[in-house]
C-alpha positions as CSV (number, residue, x, y, z in Angstrom):
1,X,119.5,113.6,58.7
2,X,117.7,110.6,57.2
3,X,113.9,111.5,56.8
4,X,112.5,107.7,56.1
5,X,114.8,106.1,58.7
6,X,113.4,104.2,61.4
7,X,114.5,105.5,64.8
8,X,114.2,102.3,67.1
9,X,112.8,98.9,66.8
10,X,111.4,98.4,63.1
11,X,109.2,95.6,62.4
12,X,112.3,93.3,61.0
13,X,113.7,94.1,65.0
14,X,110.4,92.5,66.7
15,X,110.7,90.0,63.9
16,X,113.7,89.2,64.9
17,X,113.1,89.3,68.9
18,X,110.5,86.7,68.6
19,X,113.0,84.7,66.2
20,X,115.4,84.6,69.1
21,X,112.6,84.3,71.8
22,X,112.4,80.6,70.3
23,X,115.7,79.7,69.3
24,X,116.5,80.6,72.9
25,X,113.9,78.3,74.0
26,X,114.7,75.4,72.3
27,X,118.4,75.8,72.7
28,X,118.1,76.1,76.4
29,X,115.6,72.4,76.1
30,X,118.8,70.7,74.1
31,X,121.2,72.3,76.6
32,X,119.3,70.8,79.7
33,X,119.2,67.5,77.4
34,X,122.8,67.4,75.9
35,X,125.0,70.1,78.2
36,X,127.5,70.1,75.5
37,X,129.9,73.1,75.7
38,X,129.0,74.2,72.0
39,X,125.6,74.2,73.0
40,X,126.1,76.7,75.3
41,X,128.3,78.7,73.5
42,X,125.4,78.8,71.0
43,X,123.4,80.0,73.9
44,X,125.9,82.6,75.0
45,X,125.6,84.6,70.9
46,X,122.1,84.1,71.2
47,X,121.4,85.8,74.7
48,X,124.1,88.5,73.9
49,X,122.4,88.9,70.9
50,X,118.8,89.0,71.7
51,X,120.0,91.8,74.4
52,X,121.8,93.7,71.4
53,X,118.1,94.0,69.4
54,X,116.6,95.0,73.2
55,X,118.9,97.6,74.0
56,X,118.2,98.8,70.3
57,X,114.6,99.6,70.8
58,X,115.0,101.3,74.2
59,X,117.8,103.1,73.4
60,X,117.5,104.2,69.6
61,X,120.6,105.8,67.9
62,X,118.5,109.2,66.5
């Protein structure tokens, strides 16, 4: 139906991936450091989220 649109994982997608990757990484260091439960609800939207954007490239919507 849409002839320019992207059908899967765009570049912002794997720019946004590896934007997560990190966050995720350095979220899970101040987690180990400070186990706060905010920190791991942070955690919890990130992982979700990161798993969204995955799902999204395997499984595209076209």
């Amino acid at each position: 139906m849409w002839p320019n649109r992207n059908c899967g994982g765009g570049f912002f997608t794997i720019l946004a991936i590896f934007g997560l990757s990190i966050l995720i990484f350095y979220q899970v260091l101040i987690t180990l450091i400070l186990p706060i439960r905010f920190n791991l609800f942070i955690l919890l939207i990130e992982i979700s989220l990161l798993f969204f954007l995955l799902f999204r490239i395997i499984y595209p919507r076209c």
